[in-house]
C-alpha positions in Angstrom: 5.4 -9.4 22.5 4.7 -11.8 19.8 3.2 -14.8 20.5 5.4 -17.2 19.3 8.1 -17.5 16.6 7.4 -19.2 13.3 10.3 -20.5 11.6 11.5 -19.6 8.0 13.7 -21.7 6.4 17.2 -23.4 7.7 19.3 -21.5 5.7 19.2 -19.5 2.2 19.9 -21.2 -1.3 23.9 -21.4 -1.8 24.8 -19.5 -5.4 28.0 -18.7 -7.5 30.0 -16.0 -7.4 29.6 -13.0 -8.7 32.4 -11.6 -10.7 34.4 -13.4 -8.2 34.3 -10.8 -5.8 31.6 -12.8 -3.8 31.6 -15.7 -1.9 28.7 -16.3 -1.0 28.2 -17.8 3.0 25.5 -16.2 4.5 24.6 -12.6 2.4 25.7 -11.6 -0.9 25.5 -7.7 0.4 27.9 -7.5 3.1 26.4 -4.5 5.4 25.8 -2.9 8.1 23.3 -5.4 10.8 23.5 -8.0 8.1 24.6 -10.5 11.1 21.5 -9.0 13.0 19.2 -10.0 10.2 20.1 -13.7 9.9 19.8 -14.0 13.4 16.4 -12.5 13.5 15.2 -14.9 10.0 16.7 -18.0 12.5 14.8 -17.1 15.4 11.6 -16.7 13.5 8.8 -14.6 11.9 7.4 -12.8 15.1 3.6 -14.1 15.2 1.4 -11.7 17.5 -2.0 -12.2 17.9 -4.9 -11.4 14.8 -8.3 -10.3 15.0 -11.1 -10.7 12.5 -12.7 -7.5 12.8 -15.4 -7.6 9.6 -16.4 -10.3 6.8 -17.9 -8.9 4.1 -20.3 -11.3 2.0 -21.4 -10.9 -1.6 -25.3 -10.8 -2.0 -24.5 -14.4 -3.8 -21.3 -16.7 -3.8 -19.1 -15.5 -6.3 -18.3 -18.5 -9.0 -15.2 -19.0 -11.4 -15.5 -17.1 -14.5 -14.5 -20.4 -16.8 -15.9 -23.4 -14.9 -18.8 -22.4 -13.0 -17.6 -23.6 -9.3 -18.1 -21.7 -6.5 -15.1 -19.7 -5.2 -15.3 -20.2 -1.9 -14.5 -17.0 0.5 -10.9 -17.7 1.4 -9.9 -14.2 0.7 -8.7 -12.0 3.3 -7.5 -8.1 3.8 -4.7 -8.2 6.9 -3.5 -5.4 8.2 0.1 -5.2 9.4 3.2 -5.4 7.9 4.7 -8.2 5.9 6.6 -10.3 8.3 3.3 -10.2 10.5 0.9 -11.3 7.9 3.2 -13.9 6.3 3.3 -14.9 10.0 0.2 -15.5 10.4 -0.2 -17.4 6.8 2.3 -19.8 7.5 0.8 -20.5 11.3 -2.4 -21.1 9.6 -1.0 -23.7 7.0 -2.2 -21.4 3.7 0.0 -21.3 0.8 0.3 -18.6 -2.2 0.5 -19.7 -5.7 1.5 -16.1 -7.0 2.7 -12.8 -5.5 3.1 -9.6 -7.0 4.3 -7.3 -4.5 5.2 -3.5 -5.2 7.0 -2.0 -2.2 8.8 0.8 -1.4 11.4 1.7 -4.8 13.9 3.1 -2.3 13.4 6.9 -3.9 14.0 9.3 -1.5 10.3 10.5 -2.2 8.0 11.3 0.2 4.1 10.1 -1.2 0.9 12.6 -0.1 -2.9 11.8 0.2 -5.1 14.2 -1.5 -7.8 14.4 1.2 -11.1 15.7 -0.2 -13.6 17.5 1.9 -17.3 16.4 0.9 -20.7 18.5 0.1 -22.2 19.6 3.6 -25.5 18.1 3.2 -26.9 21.0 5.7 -25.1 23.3 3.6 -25.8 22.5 -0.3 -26.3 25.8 -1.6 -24.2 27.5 -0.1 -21.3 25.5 -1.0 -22.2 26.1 -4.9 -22.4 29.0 -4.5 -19.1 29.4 -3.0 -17.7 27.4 -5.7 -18.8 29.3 -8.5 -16.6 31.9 -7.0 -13.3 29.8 -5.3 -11.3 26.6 -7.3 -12.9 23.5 -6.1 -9.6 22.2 -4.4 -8.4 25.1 -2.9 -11.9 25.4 -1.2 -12.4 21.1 -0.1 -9.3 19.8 -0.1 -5.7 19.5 2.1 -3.1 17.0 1.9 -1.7 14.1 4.6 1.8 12.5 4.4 1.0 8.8 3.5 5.0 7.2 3.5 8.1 8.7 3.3 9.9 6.0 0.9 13.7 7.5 2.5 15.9 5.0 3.1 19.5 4.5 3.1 20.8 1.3 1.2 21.9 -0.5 3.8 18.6 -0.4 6.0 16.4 -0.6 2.7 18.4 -4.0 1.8 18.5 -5.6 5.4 14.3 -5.0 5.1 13.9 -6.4 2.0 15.9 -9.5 2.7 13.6 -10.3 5.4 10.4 -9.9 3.9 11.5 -11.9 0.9 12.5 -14.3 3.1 8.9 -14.2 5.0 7.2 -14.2 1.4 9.0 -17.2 -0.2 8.3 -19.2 3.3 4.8 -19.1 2.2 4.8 -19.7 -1.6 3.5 -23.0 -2.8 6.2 -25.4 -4.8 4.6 -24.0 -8.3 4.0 -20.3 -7.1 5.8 -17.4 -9.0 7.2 -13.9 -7.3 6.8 -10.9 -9.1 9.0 -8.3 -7.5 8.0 -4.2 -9.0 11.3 -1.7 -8.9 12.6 0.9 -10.4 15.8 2.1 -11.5 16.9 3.0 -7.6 17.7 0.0 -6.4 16.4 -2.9 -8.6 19.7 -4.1 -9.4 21.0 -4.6 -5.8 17.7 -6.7 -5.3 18.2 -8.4 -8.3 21.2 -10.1 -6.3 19.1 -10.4 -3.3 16.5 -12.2 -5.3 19.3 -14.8 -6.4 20.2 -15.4 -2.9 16.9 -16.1 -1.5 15.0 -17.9 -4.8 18.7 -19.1 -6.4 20.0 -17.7 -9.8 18.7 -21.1 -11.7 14.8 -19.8 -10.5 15.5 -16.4 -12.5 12.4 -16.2 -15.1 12.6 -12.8 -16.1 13.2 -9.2 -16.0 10.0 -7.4 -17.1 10.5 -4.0 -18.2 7.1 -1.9 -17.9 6.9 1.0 -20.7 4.9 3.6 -19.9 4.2 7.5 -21.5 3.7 10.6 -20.2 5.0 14.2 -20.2 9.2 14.4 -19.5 10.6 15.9 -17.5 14.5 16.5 -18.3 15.8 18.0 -21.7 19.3 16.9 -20.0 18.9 13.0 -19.9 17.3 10.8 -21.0 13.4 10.7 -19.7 13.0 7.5 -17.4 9.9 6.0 -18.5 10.2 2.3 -17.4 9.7 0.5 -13.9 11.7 -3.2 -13.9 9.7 -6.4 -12.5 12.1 -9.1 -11.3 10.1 -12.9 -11.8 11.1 -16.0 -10.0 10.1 -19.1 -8.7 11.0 -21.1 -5.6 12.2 -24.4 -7.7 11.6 -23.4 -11.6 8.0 -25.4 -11.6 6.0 -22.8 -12.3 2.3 -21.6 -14.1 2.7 -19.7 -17.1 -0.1 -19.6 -19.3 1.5 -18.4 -22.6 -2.3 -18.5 -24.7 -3.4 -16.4 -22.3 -1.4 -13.3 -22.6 -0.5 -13.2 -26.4 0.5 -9.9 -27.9 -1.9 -9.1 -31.1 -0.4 -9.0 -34.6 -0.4 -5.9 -36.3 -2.9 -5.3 -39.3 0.3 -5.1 -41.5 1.9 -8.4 -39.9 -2.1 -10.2 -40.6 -1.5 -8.7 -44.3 1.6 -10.6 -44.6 1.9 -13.6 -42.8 -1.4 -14.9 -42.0 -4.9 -16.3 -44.2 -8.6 -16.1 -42.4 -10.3 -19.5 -41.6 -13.4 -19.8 -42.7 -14.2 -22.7 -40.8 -13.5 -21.7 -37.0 -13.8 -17.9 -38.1 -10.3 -17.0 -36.8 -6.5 -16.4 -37.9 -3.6 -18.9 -38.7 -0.5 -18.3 -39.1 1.4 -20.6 -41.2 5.4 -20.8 -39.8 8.3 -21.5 -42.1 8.5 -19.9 -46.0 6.5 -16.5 -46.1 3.4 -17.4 -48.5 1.7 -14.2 -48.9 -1.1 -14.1 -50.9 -0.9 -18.0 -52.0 -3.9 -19.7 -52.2 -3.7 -22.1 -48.8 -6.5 -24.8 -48.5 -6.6 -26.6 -45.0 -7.2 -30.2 -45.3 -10.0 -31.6 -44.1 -10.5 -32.4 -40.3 -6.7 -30.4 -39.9 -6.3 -29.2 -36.5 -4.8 -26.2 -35.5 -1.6 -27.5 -33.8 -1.9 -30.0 -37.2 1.1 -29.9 -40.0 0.5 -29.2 -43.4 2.6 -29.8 -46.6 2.7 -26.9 -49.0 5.3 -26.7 -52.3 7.2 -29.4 -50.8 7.8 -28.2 -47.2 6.4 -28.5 -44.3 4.3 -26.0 -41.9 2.8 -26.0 -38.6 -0.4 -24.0 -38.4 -1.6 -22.9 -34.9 -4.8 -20.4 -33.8 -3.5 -16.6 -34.6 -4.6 -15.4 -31.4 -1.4 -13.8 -31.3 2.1 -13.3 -30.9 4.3 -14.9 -28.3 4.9 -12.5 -25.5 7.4 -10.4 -24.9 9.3 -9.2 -21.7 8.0 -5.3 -22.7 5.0 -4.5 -21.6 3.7 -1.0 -23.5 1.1 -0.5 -20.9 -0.4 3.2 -20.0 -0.8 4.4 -16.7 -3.6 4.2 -14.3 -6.8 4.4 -16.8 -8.7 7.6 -15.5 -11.3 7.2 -18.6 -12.2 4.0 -16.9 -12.8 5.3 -13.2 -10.0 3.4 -11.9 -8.0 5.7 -10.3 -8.3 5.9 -6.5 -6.3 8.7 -5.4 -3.6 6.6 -3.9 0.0 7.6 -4.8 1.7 4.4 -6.0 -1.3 3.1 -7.7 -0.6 0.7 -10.9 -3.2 -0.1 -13.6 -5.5 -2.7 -14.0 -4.1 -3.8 -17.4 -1.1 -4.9 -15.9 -1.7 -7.0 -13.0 -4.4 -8.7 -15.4 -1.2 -9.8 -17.2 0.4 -11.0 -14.6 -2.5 -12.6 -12.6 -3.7 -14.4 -16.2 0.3 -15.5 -17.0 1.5 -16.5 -13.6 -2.1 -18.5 -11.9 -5.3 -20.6 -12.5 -8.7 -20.4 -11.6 -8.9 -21.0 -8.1 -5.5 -20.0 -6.8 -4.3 -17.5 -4.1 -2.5 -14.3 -5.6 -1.3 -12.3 -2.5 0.3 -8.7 -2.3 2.1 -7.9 0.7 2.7 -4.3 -0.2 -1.4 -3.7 -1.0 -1.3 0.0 -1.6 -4.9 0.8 -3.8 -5.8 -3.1 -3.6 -5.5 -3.4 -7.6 -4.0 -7.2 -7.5 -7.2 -8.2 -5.2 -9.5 -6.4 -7.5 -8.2 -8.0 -10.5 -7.4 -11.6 -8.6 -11.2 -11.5 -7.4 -12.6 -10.3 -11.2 -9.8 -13.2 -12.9 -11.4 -15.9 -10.1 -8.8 -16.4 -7.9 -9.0 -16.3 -4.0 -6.6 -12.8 -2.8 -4.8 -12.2 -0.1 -4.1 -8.6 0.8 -1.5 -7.0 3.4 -0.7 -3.3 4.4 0.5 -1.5 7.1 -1.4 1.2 6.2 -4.9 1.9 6.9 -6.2 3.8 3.9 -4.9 1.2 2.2 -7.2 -1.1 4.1 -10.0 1.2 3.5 -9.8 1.6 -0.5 -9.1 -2.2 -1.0 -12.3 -3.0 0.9 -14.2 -0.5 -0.8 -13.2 -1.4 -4.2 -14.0 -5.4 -3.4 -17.2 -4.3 -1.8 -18.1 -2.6 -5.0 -16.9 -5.6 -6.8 -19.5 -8.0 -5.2 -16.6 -9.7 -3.2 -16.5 -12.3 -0.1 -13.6 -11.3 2.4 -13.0 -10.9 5.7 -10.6 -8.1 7.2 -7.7 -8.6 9.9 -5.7 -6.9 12.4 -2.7 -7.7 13.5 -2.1 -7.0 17.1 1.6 -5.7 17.2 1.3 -3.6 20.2 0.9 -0.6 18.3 -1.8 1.6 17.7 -1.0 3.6 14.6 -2.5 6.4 13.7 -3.1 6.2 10.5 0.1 4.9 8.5 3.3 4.6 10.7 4.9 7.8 9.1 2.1 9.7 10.6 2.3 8.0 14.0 6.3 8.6 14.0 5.4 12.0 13.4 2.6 12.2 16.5 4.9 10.8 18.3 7.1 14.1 18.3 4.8 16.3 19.7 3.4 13.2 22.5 7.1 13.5 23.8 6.6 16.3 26.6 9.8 18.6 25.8 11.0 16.9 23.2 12.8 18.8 20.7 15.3 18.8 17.9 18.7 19.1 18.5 21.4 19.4 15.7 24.8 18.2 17.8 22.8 15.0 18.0 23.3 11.7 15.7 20.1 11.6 13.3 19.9 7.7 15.3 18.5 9.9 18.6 15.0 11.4 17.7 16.1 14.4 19.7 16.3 15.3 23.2 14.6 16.7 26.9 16.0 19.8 28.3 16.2 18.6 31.9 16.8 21.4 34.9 18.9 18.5 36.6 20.1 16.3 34.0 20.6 19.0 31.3 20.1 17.4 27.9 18.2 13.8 27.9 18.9 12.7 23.9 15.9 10.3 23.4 16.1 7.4 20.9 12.6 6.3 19.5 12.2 2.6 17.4 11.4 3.6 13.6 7.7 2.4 12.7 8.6 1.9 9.5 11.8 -0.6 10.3 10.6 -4.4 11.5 14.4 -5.0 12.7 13.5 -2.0 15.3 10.4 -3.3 17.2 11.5 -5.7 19.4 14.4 -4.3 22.1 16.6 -7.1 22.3 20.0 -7.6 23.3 22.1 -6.7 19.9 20.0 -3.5 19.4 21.0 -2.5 23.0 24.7 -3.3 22.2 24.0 -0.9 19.1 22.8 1.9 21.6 25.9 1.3 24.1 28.6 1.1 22.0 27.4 2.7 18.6 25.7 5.2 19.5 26.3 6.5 23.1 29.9 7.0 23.1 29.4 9.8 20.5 27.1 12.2 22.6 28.8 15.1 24.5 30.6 14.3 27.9 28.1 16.1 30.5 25.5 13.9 28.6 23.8 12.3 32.2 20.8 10.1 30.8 19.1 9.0 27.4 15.8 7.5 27.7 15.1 4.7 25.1 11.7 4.0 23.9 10.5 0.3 23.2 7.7 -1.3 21.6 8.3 -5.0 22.4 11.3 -6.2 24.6 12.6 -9.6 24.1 13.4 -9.9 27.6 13.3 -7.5 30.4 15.4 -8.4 32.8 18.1 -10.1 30.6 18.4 -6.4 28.8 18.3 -4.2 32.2 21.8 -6.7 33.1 23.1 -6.3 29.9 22.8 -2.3 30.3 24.6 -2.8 33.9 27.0 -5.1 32.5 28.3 -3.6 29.0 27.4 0.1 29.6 30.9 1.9 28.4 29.9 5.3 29.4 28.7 7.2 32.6 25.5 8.0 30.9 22.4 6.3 32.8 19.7 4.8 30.5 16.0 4.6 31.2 13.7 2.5 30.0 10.1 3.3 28.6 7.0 1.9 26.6 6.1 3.2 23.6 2.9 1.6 23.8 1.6 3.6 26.9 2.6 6.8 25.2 0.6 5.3 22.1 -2.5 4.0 23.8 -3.4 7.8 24.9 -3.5 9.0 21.1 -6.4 8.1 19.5 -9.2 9.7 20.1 -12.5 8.9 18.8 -14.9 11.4 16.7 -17.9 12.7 18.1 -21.1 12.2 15.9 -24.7 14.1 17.3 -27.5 11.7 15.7 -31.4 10.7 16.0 -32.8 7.4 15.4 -36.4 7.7 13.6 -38.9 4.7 13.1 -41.3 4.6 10.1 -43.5 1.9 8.6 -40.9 0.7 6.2 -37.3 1.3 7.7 -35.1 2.7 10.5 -33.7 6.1 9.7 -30.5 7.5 11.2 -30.8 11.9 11.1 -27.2 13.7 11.4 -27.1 16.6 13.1 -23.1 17.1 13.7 -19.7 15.2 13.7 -16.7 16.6 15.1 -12.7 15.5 14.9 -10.5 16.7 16.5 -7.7 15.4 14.7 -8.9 16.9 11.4 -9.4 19.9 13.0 -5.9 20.2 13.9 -4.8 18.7 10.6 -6.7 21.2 9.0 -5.6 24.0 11.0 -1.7 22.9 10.6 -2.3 23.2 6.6 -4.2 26.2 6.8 -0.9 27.8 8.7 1.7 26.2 6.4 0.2 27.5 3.3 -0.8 30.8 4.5 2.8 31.3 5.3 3.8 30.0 1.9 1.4 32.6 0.2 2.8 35.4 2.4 6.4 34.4 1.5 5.2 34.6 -2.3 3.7 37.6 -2.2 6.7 39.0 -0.9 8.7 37.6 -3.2 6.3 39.1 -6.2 6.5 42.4 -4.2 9.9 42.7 -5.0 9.6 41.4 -8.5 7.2 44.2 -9.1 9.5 46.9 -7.8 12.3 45.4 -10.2 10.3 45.1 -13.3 8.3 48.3 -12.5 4.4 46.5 -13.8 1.5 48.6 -14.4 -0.2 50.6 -11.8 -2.7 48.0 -9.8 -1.2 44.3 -11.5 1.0 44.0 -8.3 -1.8 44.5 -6.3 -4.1 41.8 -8.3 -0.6 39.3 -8.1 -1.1 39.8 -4.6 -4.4 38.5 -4.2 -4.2 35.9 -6.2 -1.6 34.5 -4.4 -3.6 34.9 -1.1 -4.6 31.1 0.1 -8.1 30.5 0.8 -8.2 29.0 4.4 -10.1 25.5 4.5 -13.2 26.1 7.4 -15.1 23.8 8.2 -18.8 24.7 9.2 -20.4 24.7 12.5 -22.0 20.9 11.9 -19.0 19.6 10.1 -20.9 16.8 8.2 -18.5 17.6 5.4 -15.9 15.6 7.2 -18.0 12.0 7.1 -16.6 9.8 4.2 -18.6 6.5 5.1 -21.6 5.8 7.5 -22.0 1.8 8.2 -25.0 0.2 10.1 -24.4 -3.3 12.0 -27.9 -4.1 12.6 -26.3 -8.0 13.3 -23.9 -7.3 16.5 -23.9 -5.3 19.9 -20.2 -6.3 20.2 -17.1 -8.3 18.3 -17.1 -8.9 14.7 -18.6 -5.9 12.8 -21.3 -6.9 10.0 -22.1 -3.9 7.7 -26.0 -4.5 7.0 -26.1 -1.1 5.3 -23.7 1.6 4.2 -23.4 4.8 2.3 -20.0 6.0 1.3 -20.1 9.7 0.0 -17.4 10.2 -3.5 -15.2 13.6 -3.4 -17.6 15.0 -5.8 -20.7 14.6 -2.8 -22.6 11.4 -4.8 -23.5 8.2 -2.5 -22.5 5.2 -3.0 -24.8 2.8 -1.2 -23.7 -0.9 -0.8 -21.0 -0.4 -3.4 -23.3 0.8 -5.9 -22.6 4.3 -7.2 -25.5 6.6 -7.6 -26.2 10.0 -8.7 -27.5 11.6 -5.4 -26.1 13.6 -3.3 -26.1 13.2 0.7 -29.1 14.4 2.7 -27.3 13.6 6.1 -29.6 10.4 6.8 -28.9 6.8 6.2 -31.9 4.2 6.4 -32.4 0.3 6.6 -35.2 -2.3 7.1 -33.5 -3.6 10.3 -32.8 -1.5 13.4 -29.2 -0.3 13.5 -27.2 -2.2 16.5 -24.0 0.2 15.8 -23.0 2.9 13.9 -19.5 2.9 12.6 -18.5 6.6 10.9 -15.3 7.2 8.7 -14.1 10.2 8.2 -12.5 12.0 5.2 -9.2 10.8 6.3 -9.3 7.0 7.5 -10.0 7.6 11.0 -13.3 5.0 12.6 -15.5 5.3 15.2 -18.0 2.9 16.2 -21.0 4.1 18.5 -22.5 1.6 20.4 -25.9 2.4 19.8 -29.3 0.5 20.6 -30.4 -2.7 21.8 -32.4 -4.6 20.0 
């Protein structure tokens, strides 16, 4: 259960109507829960219970880029979802003075990790020797579900309109929201936005411009995402100077004349005098008027034209090693924008919707303090390993929601299916019920399940249990005897056990159970065989094995799918061969290309460590890594955030002796090894 309750705000911003259709009371979109939602925003944000689990510290105090001060480490990763982190913010009294957030677009698309196997350091030259022969990625690599961004627009909308609520309870009186959509659904935000920030604290719609191959001869190619900007009362940062688009050669040929004396560009505003001989007066300042043929101009530094709201920016720069593998990343170039426009020196920039932790990255490089939320842990992961690289201070947070994920909640929802003794699908069921128990007494048990990925779901109160009663019970078959429904958090026991007695329409029994038990029993950690070795100079750590049994079945579940894809294929070019009657022997050679390659992985299985970290600090609690080495998907070590050229020898070495080991795999899963004493 959360801790406490942190209130929002009283009530939303009162607007117009809209085409005189709306009145708006309470909620411009009239759907589905909306009465649930309000209830939930006047009850509170649900605070539970965070825990600093690392700080990372730069080797020296990072300082601002313009003035010289020391930017003190106020920066923080949190993992858990919106509504928990904003929870948490506003409990601790901390402000943001700009968001960017970039959350799900509503799509229907589900978004895949690329996970790369790394060079068995035991196992070098075999490996290249095997790739001379197999593709690369065929041979090292597998993919994991990251999100499934499927939503209908009633749930999508209901979610939104609380975390933009959460968000704008912690935005300082001069911060700015920048809000990253697409063509899905951006305009039913749009009105959302208006309800929450009010129409008058509209700035802008942004529209992003990007290029790259189309897809569609029979529309038009979209090409464009749409960024909604507001502020909470229209006093806001915008440094104009900052983020001026360049002239064009041909527009400097025209309309402008080179100072001499500060070495830069005017541009001269009013009658077009091209290639007249202007003098500037002496001791003329740039923002300084000037009298030529009788009128008057206003000079001003060139440093370019006044911005639009199109940005021409290209997608994630791979020439300048940003790209991360993340699905949803953005570029660098265009949260610089933002960040430069919208803050100051010294100001918090938070993203609630982190994905590949570009807005810290570029907050921390700009000098402002970042604040970093996700529910996912990769996300987590990248983020700290990009800010680590990037010399940053931060610490890293967990949010204690009750739930052990697994690795993102897609991925739990889907352990969860197979955690469920007997559970199964069943078509005659609702899609609300996540399937159902063949009893030998009760005969069908349907089985609802909270959704990970929905907020309004984790707490079982008494409106959700009126939903199950009398929405969704009534429908199942007659000889239905017993559901059993699955909770996270319930708001209060006993009160919801009477409710069930009191309001239950049907003869169906329900039965009540914990998520969390079922949860607590999942993870299980790695297994890692290791020597410790003491020289002159250092303390060296000597792999021998790792083991995961999660990958292993990961692995093994890919292995299946695709080797039953390739079979399918080849029959399918079987019969294409008999049709089109090829050459003697090219069916055959189809045939084996089409053949998958299983992924194996060796008897040691050091190709599944990603990141080894030594806490030669702490025994217990907060984790401080003294040393690490992460290995790349290409086999290189990157020690301390520094890339190198070397590839991994299975050892890892430091001056101090190593207090705990902490071992990442290739897919986001941690272990830490208590180890030594000192």
């Amino acid at each position: 259960m959360p801790k406490k309750y942190v209130p929002y705000f009283p009530n939303t911003i009162e607007g117009q109507a809209i085409l005189d259709n709306f009145t708006r009371s309470r909620r411009v979109l009239r759907y589905r829960d909306n009465t649930r939602v309000y209830d939930r925003i006047r009850r509170g944000l649900p605070l539970y219970e965070v825990e600093k689990i690392e700080t990372v510290k730069a080797p020296t105090t990072p300082k601002l880029p313009l003035t010289g001060e020391e930017l003190k480490p106020e920066n923080m990763l949190i993992r858990g979802e919106c509504l928990s982190a904003c929870a948490y913010l506003k409990d601790q009294g901390i402000t943001v003075d700009l968001v960017y957030i970039d959350p799900p677009f509503a799509s229907g698309a589900d978004y895949a990790k690329k996970v790369y196997l790394r060079r068995n350091p035991l196992l070098a030259e075999k490996i290249k020797k095997a790739e001379e022969a197999m593709d690369l990625d065929e041979l090292r690599a597998f993919e994991e579900k990251m999100y499934g961004d499927i939503w209908n627009k009633e749930d999508y909308l209901n979610w939104m309109y609380e975390n933009l609520m959460a968000i704008k309870s912690v935005m300082s009186e001069s911060a700015t929201i920048y809000l990253h959509l697409d063509w899905h659904i951006s305009h039913y935000v749009k009105i959302l936005m208006d309800e929450v920030l009010g129409e008058d604290n509209f700035l802008n719609e942004v529209i992003w411009c990007y290029s790259e191959r189309g897809i569609s001869k029979t529309y038009w190619n979209k090409k464009h995402d749409i960024i909604l900007c507001y502020t909470p009362n229209g006093d806001h940062v915008f440094n104009c100077d900052d983020v001026r688009d360049e002239y064009s050669e041909e527009s400097k040929r025209k309309f402008k004349y080179y100072d001499e004396e500060v070495e830069d560009w005017y541009q001269i505003r009013g009658k077009n005098i091209a290639g007249s001989p202007v003098q500037r007066a002496d001791g003329l300042l740039p923002s300084d008027e000037i009298t030529y043929e009788g009128f008057t101009y206003r000079q001003y530094m060139g440093s370019g034209m006044l911005p639009k709201d199109w940005w021409d920016i290209p997608l994630v720069n791979k020439a300048a090693n940003e790209r991360t593998d993340y699905a949803t990343q953005k570029p660098e170039a265009l949260l610089e924008r933002i960040i430069k426009a919208s803050s100051n020196e010294g100001m918090v920039v938070a993203d609630f919707f982190g994905g590949s932790g570009v807005t810290a990255s570029v907050a921390n490089r700009l000098g402002r303090h970042f604040i970093h939320a996700d529910v996912g842990i990769n996300s987590i992961q990248i983020a700290r390993d990009r800010l680590l690289a990037a010399n940053a201070d931060f610490n890293i947070l967990d949010v204690k929601d009750g739930v052990s994920l697994f690795r993102n909640p897609v991925q739990t929802m889907d352990k969860l299916k197979s955690l469920i003794t007997g559970l199964r699908n069943e078509d005659a069921l609702d899609s609300f019920w996540e399937g159902a128990i063949a009893d030998s007494k009760l005969g069908m048990v349907p089985v609802y399940v909270p959704n990970l990925l929905d907020h309004s779901t984790r707490v079982l109160d008494i409106p959700l249990m009126n939903r199950i009663l009398n929405e969704a019970m009534p429908d199942l078959p007659d000889e239905t005897k017993q559901v059993i429904v699955y909770y996270i958090d319930i708001d209060d026991d006993s009160a919801v056990r009477a409710f069930i007695n009191d309001n239950n329409p049907t003869e169906t029994t329900v039965e009540l159970r914990d998520l969390k038990e079922l949860l607590n029993e999942v993870v299980a950690d790695d297994v890692a065989e290791f020597s410790l070795d003491q020289t002159k100079t250092d303390w060296t750590i000597n792999f021998a094995s790792f083991s995961s049994d999660r990958l292993a079945q990961k692995i093994d579940e890919y292995n299946q799918k695709r080797l039953l894809n390739g079979t399918k294929k080849t029959l399918l070019e079987t019969e294409e061969d008999e049709t089109n009657q090829l050459p003697e022997g090219e069916g055959e050679i189809r045939k084996l290309k089409a053949k998958y390659k299983p992924i194996v992985i060796s008897e040691n299985g050091l190709e599944l460590i990603e990141l080894v970290s030594l806490d030669c600090t702490n025994t217990e609690g907060l984790w401080s890594s003294d040393h690490e080495i992460k290995i790349d998907k290409n086999g290189y070590v990157i020690r301390n955030g520094e890339k190198t050229k070397t590839f991994w020898d299975a050892t890892i070495a430091c001056q101090n002796k190593p207090m705990r080991v902490k071992i990442r795999n290739i897919a986001g899963d941690e272990t830490i090894v208590q180890t030594w004493n000192r």
